[in-house]
C-alpha positions as CSV (number, residue, x, y, z in Angstrom):
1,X,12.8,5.5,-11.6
2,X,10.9,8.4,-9.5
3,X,10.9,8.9,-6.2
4,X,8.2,7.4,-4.3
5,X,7.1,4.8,-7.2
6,X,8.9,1.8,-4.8
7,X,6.6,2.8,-2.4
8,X,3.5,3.2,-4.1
9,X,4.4,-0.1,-6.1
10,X,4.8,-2.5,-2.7
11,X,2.0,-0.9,-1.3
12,X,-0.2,-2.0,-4.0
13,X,1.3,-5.8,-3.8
14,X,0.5,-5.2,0.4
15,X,-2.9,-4.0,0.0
16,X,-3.7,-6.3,-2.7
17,X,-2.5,-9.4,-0.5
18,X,-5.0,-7.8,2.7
19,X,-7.4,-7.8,1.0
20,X,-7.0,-11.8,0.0
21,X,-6.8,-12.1,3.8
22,X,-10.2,-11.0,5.0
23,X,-12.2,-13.6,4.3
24,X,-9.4,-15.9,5.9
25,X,-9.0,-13.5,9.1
26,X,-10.5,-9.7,8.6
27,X,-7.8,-8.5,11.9
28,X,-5.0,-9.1,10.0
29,X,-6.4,-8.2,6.6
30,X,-7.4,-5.2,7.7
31,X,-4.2,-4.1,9.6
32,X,-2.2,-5.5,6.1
33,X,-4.5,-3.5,4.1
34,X,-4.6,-0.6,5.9
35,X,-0.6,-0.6,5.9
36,X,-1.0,-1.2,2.1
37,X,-3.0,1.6,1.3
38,X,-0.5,4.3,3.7
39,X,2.0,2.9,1.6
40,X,0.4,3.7,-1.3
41,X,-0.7,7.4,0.1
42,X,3.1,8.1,0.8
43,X,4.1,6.9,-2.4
44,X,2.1,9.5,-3.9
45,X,3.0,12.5,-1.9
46,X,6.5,11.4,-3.0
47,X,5.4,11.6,-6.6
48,X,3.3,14.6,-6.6
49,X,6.2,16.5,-4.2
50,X,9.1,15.4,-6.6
51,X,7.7,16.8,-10.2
């Protein structure tokens, strides 16, 4: 498996479960959503860095 598809991959799950939080309680969605989606931005850099 490449390097940085974990990342990328658990970020989506994270993101995906912030944004089932907002209607719930929009702090902690966002904060869980926002850790998502820099999960998901590493994960990439990972993947575009290691070609």
């Amino acid at each position: 498996m490449r390097e940085g598809m974990i990342p990328a991959i658990l970020g989506t799950a994270v993101a995906a479960t912030g944004a089932t939080l907002l209607k719930r309680n929009p702090a902690a969605g966002y904060g869980i959503l926002g850790f998502g989606l820099a999960h998901i931005v590493l994960g990439a850099i990972d993947l575009f860095e290691h070609r």
